[in-house]
C-alpha positions as CSV (number, residue, x, y, z in Angstrom):
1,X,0.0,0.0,0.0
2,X,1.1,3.7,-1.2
3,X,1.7,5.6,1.9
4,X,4.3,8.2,1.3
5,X,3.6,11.7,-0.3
6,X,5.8,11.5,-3.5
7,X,4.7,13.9,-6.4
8,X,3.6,12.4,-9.6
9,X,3.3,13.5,-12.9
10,X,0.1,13.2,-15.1
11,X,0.3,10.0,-17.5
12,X,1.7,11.0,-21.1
13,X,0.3,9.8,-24.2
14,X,-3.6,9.4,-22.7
15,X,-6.1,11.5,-24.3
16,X,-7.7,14.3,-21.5
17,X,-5.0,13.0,-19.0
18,X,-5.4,15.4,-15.8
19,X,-2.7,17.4,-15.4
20,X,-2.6,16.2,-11.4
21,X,-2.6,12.4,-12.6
22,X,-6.0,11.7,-11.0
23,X,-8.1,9.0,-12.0
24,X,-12.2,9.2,-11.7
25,X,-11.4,6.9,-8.3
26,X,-9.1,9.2,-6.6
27,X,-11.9,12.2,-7.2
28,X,-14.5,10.1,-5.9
29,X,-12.2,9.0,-2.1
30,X,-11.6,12.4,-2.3
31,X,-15.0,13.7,-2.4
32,X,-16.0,10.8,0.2
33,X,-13.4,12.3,2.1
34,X,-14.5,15.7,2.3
35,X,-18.1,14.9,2.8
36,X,-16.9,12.6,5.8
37,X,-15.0,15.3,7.2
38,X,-17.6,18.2,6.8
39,X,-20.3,15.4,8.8
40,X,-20.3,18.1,11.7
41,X,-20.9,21.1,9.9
42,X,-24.0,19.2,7.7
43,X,-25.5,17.6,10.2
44,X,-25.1,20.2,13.4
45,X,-29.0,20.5,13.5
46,X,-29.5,16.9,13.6
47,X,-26.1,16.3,15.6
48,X,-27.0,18.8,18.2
49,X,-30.6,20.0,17.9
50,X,-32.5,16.5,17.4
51,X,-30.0,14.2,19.1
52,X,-28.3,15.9,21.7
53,X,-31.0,18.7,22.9
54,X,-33.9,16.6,21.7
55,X,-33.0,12.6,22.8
56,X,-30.5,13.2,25.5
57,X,-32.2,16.4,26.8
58,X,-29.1,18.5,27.3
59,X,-29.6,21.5,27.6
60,X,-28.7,24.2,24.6
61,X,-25.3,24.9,26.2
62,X,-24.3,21.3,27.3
63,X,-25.2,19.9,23.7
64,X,-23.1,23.2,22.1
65,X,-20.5,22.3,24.2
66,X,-20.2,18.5,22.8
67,X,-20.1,19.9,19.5
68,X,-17.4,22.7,20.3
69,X,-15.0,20.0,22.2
70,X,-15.3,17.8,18.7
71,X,-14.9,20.6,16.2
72,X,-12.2,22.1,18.8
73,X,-10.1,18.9,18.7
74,X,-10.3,18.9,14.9
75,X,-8.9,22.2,14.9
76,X,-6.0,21.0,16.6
77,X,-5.2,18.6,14.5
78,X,-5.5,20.7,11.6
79,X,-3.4,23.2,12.6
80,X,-0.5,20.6,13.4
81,X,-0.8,19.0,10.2
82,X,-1.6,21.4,8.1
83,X,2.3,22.9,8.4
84,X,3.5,19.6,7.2
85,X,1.2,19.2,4.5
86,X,3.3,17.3,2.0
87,X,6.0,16.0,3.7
88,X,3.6,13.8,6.0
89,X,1.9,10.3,5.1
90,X,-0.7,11.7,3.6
91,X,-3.0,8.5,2.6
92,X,-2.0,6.8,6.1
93,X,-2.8,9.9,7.9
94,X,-6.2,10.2,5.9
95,X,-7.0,6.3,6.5
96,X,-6.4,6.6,9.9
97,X,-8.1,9.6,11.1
98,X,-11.0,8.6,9.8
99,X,-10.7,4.9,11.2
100,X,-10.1,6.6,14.9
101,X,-13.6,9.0,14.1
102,X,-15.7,6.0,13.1
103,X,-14.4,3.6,16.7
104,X,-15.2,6.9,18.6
105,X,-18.5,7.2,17.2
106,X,-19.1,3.2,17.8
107,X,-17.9,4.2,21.8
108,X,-21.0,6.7,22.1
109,X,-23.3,4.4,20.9
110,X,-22.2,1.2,22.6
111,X,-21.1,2.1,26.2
112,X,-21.2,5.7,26.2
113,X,-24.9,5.8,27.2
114,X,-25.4,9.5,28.5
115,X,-22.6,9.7,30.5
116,X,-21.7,13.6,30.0
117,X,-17.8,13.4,30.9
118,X,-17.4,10.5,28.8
119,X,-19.4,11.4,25.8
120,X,-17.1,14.6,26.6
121,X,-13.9,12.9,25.9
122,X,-15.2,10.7,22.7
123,X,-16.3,13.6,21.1
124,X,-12.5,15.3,21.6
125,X,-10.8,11.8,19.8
126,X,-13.2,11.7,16.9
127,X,-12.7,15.5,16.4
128,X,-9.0,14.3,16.2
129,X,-9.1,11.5,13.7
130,X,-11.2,13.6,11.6
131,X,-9.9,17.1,11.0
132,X,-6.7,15.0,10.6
133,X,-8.2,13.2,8.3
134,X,-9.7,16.2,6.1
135,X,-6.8,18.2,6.7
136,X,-4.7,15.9,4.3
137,X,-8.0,15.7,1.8
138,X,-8.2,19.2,1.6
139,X,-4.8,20.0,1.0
140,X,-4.6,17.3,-2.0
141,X,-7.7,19.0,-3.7
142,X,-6.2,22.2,-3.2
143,X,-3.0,20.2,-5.5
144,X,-5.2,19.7,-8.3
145,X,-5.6,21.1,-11.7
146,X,-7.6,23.2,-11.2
147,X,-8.5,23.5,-6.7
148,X,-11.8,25.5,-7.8
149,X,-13.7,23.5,-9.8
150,X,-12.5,20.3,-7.3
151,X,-14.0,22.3,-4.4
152,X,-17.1,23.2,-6.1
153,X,-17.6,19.3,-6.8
154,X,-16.7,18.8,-3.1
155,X,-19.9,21.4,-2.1
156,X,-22.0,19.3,-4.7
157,X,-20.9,16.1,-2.9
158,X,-21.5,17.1,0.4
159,X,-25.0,18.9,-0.1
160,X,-26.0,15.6,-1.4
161,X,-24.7,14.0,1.5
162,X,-26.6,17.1,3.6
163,X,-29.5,15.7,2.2
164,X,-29.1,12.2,3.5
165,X,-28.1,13.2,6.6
166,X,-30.8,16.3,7.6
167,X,-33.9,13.8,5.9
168,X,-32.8,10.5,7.8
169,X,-31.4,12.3,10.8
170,X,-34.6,13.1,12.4
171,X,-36.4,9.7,11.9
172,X,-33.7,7.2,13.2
173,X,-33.5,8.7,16.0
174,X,-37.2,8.7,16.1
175,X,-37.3,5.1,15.3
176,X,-34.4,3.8,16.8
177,X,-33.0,6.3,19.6
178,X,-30.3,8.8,19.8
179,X,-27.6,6.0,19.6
180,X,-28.9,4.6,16.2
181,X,-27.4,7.7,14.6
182,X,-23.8,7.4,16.3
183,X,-24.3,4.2,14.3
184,X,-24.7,6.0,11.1
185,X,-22.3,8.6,11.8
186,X,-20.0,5.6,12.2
187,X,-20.3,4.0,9.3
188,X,-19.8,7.1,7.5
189,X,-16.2,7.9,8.6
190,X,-15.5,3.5,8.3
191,X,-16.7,4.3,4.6
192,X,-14.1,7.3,4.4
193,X,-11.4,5.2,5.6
194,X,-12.0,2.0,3.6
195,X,-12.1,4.3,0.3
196,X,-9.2,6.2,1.4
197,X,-6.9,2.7,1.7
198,X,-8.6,1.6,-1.8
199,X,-7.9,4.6,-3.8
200,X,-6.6,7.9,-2.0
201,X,-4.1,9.4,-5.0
202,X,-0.7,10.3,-4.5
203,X,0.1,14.0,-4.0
204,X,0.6,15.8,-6.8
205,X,3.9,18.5,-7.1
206,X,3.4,21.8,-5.8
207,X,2.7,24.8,-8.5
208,X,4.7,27.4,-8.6
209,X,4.2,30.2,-6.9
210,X,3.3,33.9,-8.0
211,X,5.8,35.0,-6.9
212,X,8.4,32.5,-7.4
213,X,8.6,30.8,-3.8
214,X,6.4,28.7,-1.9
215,X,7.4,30.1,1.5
216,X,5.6,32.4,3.5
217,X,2.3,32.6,3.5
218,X,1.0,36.2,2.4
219,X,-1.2,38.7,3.9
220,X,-4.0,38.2,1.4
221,X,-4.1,34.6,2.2
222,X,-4.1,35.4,6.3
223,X,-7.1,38.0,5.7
224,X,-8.8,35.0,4.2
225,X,-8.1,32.8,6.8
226,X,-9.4,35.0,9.7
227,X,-12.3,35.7,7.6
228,X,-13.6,32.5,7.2
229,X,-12.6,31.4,11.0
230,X,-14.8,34.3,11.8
231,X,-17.8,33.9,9.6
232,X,-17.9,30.0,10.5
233,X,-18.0,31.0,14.0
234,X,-21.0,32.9,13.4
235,X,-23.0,30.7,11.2
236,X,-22.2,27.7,13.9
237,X,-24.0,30.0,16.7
238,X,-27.0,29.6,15.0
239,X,-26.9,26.9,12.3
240,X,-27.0,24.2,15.3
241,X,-30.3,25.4,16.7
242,X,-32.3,26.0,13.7
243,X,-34.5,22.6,14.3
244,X,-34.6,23.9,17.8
245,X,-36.1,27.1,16.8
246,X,-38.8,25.8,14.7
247,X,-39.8,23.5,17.3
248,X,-39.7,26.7,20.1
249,X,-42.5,28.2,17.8
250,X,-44.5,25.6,17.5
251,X,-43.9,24.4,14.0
252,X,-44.7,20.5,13.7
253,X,-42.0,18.4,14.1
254,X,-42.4,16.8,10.5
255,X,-42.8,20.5,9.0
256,X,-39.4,21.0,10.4
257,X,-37.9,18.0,9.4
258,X,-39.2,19.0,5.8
259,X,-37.4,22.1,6.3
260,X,-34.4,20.3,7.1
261,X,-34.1,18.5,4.1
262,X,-34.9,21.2,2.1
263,X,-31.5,22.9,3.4
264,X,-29.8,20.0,1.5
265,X,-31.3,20.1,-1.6
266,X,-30.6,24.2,-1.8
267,X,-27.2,23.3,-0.9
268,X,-26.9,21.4,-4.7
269,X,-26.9,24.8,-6.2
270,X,-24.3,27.2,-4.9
271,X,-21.5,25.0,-5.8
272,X,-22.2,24.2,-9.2
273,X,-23.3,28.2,-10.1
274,X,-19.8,29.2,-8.4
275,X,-18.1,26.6,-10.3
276,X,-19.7,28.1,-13.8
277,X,-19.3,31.7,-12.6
278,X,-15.1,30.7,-11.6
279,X,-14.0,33.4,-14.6
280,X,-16.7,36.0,-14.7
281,X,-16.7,37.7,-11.6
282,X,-14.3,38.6,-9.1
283,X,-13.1,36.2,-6.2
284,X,-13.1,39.2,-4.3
285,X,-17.0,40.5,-4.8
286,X,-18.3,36.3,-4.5
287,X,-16.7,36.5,-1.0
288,X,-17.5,39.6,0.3
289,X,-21.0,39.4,-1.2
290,X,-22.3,36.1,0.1
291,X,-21.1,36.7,3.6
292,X,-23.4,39.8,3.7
293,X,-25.9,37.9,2.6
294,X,-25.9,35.4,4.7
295,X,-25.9,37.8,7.6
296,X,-29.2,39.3,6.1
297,X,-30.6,36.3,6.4
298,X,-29.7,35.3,9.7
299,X,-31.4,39.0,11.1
300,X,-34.4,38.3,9.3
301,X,-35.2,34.3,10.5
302,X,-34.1,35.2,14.0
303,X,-36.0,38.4,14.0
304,X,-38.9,37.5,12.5
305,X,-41.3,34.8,14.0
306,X,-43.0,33.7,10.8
307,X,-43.5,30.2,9.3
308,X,-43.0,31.8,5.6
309,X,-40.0,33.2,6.6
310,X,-38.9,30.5,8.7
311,X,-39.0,28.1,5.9
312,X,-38.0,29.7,2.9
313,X,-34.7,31.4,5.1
314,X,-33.2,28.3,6.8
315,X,-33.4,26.2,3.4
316,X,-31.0,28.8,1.9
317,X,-29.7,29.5,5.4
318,X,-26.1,27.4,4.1
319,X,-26.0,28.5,0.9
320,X,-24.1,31.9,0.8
321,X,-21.5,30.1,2.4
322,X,-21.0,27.4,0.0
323,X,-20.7,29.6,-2.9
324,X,-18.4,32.2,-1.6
325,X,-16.2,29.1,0.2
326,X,-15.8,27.8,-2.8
327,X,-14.3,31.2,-4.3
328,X,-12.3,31.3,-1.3
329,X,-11.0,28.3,-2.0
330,X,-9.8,28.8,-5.2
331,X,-8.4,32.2,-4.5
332,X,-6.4,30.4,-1.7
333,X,-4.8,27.9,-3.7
334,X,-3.4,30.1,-6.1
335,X,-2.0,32.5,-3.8
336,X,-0.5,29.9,-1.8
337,X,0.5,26.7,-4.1
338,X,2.1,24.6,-2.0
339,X,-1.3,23.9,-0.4
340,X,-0.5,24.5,3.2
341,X,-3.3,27.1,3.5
342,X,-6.2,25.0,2.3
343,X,-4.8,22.4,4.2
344,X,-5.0,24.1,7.5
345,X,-9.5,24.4,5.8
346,X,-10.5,22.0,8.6
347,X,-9.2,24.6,11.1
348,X,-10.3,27.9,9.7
349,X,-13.9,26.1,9.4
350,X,-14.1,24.5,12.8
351,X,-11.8,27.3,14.7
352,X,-14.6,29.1,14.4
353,X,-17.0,26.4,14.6
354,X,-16.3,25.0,18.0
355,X,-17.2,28.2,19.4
356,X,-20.0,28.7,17.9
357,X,-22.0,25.9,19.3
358,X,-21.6,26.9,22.7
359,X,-21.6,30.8,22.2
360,X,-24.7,30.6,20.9
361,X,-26.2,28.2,23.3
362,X,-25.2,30.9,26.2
363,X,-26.4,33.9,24.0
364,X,-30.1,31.6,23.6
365,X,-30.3,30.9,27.0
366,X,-29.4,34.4,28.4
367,X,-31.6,36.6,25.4
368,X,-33.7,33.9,23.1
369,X,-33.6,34.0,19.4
370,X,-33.8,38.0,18.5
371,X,-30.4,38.2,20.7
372,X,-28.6,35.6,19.2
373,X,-29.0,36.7,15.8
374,X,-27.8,40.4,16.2
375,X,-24.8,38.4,18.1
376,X,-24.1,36.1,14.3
377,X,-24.7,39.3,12.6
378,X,-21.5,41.2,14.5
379,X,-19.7,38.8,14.3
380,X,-20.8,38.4,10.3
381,X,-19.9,41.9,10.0
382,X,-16.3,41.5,10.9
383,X,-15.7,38.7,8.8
384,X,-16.4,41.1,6.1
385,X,-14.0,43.1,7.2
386,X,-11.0,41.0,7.0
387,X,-12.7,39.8,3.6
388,X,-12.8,43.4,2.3
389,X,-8.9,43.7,2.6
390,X,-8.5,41.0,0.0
391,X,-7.5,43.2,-2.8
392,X,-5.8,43.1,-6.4
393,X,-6.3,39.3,-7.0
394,X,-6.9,38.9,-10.5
């Protein structure tokens, strides 16, 4: 088995060869990678709302906290990694991680029961094996041909897999109890890992850099960073409690479970439209945009208590965020080819992330719904900020 990270040249003499040497299998562990390793950011209203708040009947700031320890420990491991992206065993690493997330998710359901401390600590080793585990998948797509488009097929991968997860979510743990879906959450990191030992590609050579060195990261690329670390945080203080809130005004429980799903089908198109609109507008605009609209549409679900707002506002709730991280994503791999920056994803995603959870749980406890939104919306306003420094990146 292929373990080390040597570079790799694209075949010669094959008609439409990629210029990264990936076959149609290595995309596909790939894109099973990333949607195994973005399970906590899909699934946070099933993870925490329905399971944790709803089954185990923590309360909004226990359940935020479980989900802030995982996404914390995934940080962690991103930011150790991420450094030594290329020079580390990147399939091993990947097979791993995601081996370690799927035994920690069979703990909680076989003998965790709801044992807080412990469900504590298994939620802090499967944040480990994961963000490990995407760290390394992220950093390879952002060595492809062309790390755009590969993202954008990442965000359709995973709003399919949004779908699965937000529409089963709900009734498993119905039918079968909060455990059943540790079960499932499981299988999906085994899955990860099995694909990952099968065909996880070799790592393609660095491109050269604009500026003819692949050393220190630039100032465009750390405005990005922050950015996105900052607007994650924000849409994890309220993402989570969305099935929550419809539930706190009285909306049926299967009305918000249709809502739910509806999130994941709306997710199919952000990534696709970015993906055709890569060369007609600006990187810059795409980012800067879609974060301000994503904080227009937190004010107005969490401001306003109406079922045809509710509905229509956290289907698209995601969206924004897809399409401008896939821009993002791009941007960042050009300005930093040796992939070290979209390596380090996992932790500008969750560094932000694993406060969210419990932030917002204190801000919904202490001043209900209307508070916590003007709370995501400051702290959506200075991720544009650091967005709006990102400047002559043609």
């Amino acid at each position: 088995m292929q373990t080390t990270s040597t570079t790799v040249q694209a075949p010669i003499g094959r008609a439409g060869a990629r210029d990264d040497g990936f076959t149609s299998s290595n995309v596909g562990a790939l894109l099973l990678g990333h949607c195994a390793g973005m399970l906590d950011l899909v699934g946070l209203p099933v993870w925490v709302g329905a399971n944790l708040i709803g089954f185990y009947k923590f309360d909004p700031q226990k359940a935020g906290l479980l989900a802030t320890v995982y996404l914390l420990c995934a940080v962690i491991a991103s930011m150790l990694l991420a450094p030594r992206y290329g020079r580390s065993l990147t399939k091993t690493v990947t097979v791993v991680g995601y081996a370690v997330a799927a035994l920690a998710f069979v703990a909680l359901a076989t003998f965790a029961g709801n044992d807080y401390p412990t469900m504590l600590v298994l939620h802090a080793i499967g944040g480990l094996g994961a963000g490990s585990a995407l760290t390394m998948v992220d950093g390879t797509i952002g060595r492809s041909d062309n790390p755009h488009r590969m993202f954008a097929y990442a965000g359709v991968a995973v709003a399919v897999f949004g779908i699965l997860v937000l529409g089963s979510g709900p009734a498993i743990i119905g039918k079968q109890g909060g455990t059943a879906l540790w079960f499932v959450f499981a299988g999906v990191m085994g899955l990860a890992a099995l694909v990952a030992v099968l065909a996880f590609p070799q790592v393609p050579a660095a491109r050269q850099h604009p500026q003819g060195t692949t050393g220190r990261i630039s100032r465009q690329v750390w405005f990005g960073i922050i950015g996105m670390s900052t607007l994650c945080m924000a849409h994890s203080m309220i993402f989570p409690f969305v099935e929550r809130m419809g539930i706190d005004r009285g909306y049926s429980a299967g009305l918000v479970a249709g809502v739910l799903v509806s999130i994941g089908f709306a997710n199919l198109v952000p990534s696709p439209l970015a993906a055709v609109l890569e060369k007609r507008l600006r990187p810059e605009r795409a980012i800067l945009g879609g974060t301000l609209f994503h904080m227009m549409l937190v004010l107005l679900v969490t401001q306003v208590s109406r079922l045809d707002v509710y509905m229509p506002v956290v289907a698209i709730l995601t969206t924004p965020l897809l399409f401008m991280h896939t821009f993002l994503f791009g941007l960042m791999a050009r300005l930093d080819p040796s992939g070290r920056s979209v390596a380090a994803t996992p932790a500008m995603l969750m560094i932000g992330s694993a406060a969210g959870p419990a932030l917002g749980g204190t801000l919904l406890v202490a001043s209900g719904y209307s508070g916590l939104g003007i709370g995501v919306a400051a702290f959506g306003l200075l991720a544009a900020i650091f967005f709006s420094q990102i400047r002559g990146t043609r």
